[in-house]
Kinemage of the C-alpha trace (Angstrom):
@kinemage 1
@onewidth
@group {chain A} dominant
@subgroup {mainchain}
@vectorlist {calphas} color= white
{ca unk a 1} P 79.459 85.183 51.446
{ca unk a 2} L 80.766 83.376 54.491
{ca unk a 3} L 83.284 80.994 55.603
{ca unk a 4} L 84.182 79.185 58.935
{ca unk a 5} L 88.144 79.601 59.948
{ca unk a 6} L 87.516 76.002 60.705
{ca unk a 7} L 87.787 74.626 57.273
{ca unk a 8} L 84.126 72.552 58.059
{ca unk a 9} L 81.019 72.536 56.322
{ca unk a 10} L 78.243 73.270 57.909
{ca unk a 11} L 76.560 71.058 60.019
{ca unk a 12} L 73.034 72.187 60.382
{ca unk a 13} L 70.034 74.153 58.724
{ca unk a 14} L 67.061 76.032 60.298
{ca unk a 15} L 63.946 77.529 58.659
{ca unk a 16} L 61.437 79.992 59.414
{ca unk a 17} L 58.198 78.649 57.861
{ca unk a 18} L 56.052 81.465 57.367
{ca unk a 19} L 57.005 83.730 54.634
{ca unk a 20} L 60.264 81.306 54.134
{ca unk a 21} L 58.760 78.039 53.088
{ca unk a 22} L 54.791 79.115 52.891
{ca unk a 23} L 53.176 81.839 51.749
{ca unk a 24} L 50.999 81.933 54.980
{ca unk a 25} L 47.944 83.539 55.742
{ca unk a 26} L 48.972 85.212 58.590
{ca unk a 27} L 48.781 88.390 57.694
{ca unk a 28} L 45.135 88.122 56.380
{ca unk a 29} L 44.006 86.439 59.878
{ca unk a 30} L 45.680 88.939 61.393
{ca unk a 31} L 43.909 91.653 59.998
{ca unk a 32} L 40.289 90.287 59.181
{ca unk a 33} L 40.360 89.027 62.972
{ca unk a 34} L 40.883 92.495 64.187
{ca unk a 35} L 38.105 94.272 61.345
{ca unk a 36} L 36.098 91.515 62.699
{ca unk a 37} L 36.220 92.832 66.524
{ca unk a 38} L 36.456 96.607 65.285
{ca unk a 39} L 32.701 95.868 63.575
{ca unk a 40} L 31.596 93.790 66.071
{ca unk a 41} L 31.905 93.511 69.910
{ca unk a 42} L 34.873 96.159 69.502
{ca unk a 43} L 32.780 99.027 68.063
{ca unk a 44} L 32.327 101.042 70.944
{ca unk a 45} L 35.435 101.725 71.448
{ca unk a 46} L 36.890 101.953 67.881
{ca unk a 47} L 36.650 105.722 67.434
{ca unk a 48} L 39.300 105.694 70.351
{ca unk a 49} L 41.351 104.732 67.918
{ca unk a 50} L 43.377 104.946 65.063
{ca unk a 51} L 42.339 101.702 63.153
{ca unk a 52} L 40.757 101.784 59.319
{ca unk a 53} L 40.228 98.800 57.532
{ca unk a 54} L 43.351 100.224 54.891
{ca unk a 55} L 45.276 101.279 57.644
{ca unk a 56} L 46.614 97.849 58.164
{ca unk a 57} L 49.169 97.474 55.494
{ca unk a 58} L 51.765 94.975 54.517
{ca unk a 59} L 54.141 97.196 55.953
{ca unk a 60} L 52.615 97.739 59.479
{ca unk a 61} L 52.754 93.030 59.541
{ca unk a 62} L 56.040 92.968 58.410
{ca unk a 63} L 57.343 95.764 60.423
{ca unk a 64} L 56.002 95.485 63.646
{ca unk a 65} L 54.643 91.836 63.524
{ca unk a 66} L 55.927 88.637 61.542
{ca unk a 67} L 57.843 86.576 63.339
{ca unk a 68} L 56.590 87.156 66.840
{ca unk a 69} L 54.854 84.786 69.157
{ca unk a 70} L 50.835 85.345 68.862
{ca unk a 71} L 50.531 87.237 72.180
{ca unk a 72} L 53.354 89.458 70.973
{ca unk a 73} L 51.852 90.210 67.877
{ca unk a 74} L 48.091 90.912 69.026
{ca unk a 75} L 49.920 93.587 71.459
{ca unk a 76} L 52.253 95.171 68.929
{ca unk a 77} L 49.024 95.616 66.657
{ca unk a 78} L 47.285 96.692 69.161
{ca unk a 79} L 49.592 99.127 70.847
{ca unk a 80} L 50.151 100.103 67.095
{ca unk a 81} L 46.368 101.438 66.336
{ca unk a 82} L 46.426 102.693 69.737
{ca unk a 83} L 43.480 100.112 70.886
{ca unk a 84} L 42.704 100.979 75.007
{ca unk a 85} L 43.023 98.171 77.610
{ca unk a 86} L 45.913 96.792 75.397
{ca unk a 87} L 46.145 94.216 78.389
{ca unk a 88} L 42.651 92.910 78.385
{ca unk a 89} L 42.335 92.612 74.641
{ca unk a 90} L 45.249 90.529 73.809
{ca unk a 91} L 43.826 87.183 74.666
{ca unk a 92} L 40.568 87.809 72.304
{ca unk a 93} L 42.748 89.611 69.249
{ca unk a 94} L 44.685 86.201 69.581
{ca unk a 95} L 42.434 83.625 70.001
{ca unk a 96} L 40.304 85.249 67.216
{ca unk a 97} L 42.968 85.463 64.727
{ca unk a 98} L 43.918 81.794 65.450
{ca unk a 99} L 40.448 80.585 64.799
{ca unk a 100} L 40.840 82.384 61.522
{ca unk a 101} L 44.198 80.785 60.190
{ca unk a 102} L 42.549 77.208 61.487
{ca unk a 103} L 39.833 78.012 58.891
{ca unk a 104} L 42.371 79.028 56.535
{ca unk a 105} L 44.547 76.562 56.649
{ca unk a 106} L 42.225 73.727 56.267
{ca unk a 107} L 40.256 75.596 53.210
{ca unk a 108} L 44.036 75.629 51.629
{ca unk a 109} L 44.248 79.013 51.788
{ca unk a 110} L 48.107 78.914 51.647
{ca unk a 111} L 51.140 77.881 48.794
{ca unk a 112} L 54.239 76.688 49.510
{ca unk a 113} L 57.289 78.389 48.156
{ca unk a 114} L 58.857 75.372 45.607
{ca unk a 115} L 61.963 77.818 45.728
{ca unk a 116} L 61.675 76.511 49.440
{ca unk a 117} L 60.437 73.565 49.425
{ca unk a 118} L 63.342 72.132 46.714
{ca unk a 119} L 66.111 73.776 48.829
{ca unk a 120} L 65.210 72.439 51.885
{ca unk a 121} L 65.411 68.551 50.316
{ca unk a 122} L 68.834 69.335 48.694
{ca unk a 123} L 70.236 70.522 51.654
{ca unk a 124} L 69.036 67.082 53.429
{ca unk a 125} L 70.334 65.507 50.320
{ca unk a 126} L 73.322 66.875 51.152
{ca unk a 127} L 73.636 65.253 54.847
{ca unk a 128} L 73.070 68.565 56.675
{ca unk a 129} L 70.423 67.568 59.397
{ca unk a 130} L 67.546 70.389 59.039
{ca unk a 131} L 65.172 71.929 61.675
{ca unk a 132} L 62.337 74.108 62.021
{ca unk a 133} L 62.194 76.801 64.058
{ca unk a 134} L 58.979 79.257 63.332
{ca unk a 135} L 57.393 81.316 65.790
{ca unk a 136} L 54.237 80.410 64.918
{ca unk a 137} L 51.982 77.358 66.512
{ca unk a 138} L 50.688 76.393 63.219
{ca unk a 139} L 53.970 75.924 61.300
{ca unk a 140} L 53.496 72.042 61.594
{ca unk a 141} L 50.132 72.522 60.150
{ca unk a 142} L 51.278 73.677 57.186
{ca unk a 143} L 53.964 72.121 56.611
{ca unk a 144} L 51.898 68.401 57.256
{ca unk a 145} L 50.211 70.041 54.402
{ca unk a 146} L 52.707 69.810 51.428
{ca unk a 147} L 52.887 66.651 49.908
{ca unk a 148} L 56.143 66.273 48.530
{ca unk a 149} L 54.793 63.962 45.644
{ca unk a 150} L 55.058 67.474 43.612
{ca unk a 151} L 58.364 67.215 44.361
{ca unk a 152} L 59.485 64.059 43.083
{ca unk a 153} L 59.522 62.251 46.891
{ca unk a 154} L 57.094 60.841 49.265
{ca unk a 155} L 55.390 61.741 52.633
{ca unk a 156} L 55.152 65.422 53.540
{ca unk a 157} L 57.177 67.970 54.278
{ca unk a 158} L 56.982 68.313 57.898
{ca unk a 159} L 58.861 64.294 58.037
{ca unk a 160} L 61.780 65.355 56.745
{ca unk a 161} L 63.123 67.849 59.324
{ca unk a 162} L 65.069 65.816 62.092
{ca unk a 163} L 63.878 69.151 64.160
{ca unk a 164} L 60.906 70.670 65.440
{ca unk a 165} L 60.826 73.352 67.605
{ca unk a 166} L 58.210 75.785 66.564
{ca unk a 167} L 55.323 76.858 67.990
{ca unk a 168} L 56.892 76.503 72.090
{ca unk a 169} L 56.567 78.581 74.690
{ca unk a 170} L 60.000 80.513 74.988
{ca unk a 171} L 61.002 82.038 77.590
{ca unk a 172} L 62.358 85.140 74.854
{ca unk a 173} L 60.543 86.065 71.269
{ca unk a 174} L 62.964 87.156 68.310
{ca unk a 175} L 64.890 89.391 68.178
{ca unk a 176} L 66.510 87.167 71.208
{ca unk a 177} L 68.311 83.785 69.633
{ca unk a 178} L 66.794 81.412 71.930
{ca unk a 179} L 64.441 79.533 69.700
{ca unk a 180} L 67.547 79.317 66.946
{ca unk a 181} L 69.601 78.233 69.810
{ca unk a 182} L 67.501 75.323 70.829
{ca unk a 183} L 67.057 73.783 67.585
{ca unk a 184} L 70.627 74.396 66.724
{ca unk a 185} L 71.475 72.296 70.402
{ca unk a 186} L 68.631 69.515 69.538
{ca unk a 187} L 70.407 69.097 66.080
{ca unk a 188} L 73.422 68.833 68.178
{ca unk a 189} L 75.413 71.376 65.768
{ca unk a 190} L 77.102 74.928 67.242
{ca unk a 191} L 75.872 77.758 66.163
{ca unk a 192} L 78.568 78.710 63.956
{ca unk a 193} L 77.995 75.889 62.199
{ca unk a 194} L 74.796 76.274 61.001
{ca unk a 195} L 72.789 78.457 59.249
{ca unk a 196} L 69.282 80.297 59.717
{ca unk a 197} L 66.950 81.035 56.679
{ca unk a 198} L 64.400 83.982 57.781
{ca unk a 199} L 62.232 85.874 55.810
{ca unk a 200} L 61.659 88.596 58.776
{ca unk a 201} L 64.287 91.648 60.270
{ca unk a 202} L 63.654 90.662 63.758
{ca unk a 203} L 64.593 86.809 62.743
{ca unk a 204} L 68.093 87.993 60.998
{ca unk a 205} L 68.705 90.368 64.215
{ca unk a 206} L 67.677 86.766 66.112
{ca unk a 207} L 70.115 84.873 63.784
{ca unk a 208} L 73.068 87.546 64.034
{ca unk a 209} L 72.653 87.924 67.718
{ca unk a 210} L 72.952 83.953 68.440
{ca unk a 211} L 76.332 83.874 66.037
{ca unk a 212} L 74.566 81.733 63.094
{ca unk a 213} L 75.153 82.403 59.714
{ca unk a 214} L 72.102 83.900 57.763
{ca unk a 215} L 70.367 83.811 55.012
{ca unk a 216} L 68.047 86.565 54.237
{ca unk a 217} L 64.541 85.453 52.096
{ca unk a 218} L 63.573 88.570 50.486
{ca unk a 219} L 59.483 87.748 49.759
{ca unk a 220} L 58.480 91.529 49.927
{ca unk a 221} L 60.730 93.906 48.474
{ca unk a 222} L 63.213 94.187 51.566
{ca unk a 223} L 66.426 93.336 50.247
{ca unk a 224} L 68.477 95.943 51.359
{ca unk a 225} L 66.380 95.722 55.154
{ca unk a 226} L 67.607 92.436 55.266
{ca unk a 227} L 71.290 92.899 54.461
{ca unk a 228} L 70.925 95.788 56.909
{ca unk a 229} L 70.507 94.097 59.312
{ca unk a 230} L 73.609 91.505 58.944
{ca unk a 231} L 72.431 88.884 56.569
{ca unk a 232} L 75.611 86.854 55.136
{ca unk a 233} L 73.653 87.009 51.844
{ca unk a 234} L 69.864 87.874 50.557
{ca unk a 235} L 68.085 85.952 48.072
{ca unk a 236} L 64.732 86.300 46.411
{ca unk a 237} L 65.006 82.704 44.567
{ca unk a 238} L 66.715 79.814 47.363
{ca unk a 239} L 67.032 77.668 43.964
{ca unk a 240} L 70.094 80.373 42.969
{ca unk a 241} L 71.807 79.523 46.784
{ca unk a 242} L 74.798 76.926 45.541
{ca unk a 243} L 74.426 74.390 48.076
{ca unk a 244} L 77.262 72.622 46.799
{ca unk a 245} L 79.592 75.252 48.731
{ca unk a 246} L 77.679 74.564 52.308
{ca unk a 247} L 79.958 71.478 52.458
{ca unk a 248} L 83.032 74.364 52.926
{ca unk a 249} L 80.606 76.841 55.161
{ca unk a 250} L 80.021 79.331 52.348
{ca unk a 251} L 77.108 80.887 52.088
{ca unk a 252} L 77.050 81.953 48.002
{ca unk a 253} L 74.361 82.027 45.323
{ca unk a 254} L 75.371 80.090 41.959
């Protein structure tokens, strides 16, 4: 748990999307996008290499991966299975993998978290302003997608964040705070008065290292990787987060 020496609630919200409010298909276009070139125009260099088709795990995404900007991630999966002319391949590894997720995405190949979904609208209910702030260009894609009808409301779930700043072209990825610290200066709050929800290490270290509060989404066994790395609390289920004691800048589950 936290608490501000100010006595104030907090005044602000930000969300991750992918892996925190969607159950994206990153991590599939990801790694069907690089089989794809490894079968295809790649092949004649793959035995330079250390990529299998079940050598890209789970882990190898979410360790080295999620929550990076695309050209970020191409090169950290790239550098990972040792892929040559890292430099020249980027560009195709990401472009390919975001014509998959387009594809995707519009077949519905994605769920939202309702954990998520309903925590986000409580804490608007609650009159703490609430942004966005994914890595990822698609995050408004998917989140235009839920229709909050299955929640009792209207409209989608992109209109009710008074924030938007994923998908830009910062000047620093996470680990470094900057995309936190925009939407936390377009929501016009201070850091320390607002919290970050991230599924992802490097978005905690991002969180920690810009002086937010955080809350750690554990969606893949990583509880204790989370807390490791400085989250004011971890969760599996947001519904268990009281958001009754945001109003006096705790961070507790009920």
């Amino acid at each position: 748990m936290t608490s501000a020496s100010s006595g104030t609630g907090f005044r602000g919200g930000i969300f991750d999307v992918d892996g925190v409010l969607v159950d994206s298909p990153h991590e599939q276009a990801w790694r069907e996008a690089l089989r794809e070139l490894m079968e295809g125009s790649w092949s004649d260099i793959r035995d330079q290499t250390t990529w299998t088709p079940e050598g890209f795990t789970s882990d190898v995404y979410h360790q080295r991966m999620s929550g990076k900007p695309r050209e970020a991630g191409a090169t950290a999966a790239l550098e990972y299975f040792g892929v040559p002319d890292v430099e020249q391949r980027v560009t195709e590894y990401g472009e390919h993998k975001q014509e998959m997720i387009i594809r995707l995405i519009k077949d519905g190949k994605f769920s939202a978290y309702e954990d998520a979904v309903r925590f986000v609208i409580a804490v608007k209910k609650a009159g703490i302003p609430v942004a966005a702030a994914s890595s990822s260009k698609n995050a408004k894609l998917f989140l235009e997608r839920i229709d909050l009808a299955n929640y009792g409301g209207t409209g989608n779930l992109h209109e009710i964040f008074d924030v938007d700043v994923s998908g830009r072209d910062f000047a620093q990825g996470k680990p470094h705070p900057e995309i936190f610290l925009t939407a936390a200066k377009e929501l016009g709050v201070d850091p320390a008065d607002a919290f970050v929800c991230e599924d992802a290490m490097n978005g905690i270290q991002a969180a920690k290292a810009g002086e937010f509060a955080a809350i750690g989404v554990a969606r893949n066994d990583d509880v204790d990787a989370l807390a490791g790395e400085g989250a004011d609390i971890v969760v599996t289920d947001m519904g268990t987060i009281d958001v009754d004691k945001l109003a006096s800048h705790e961070l507790a589950t009920s």
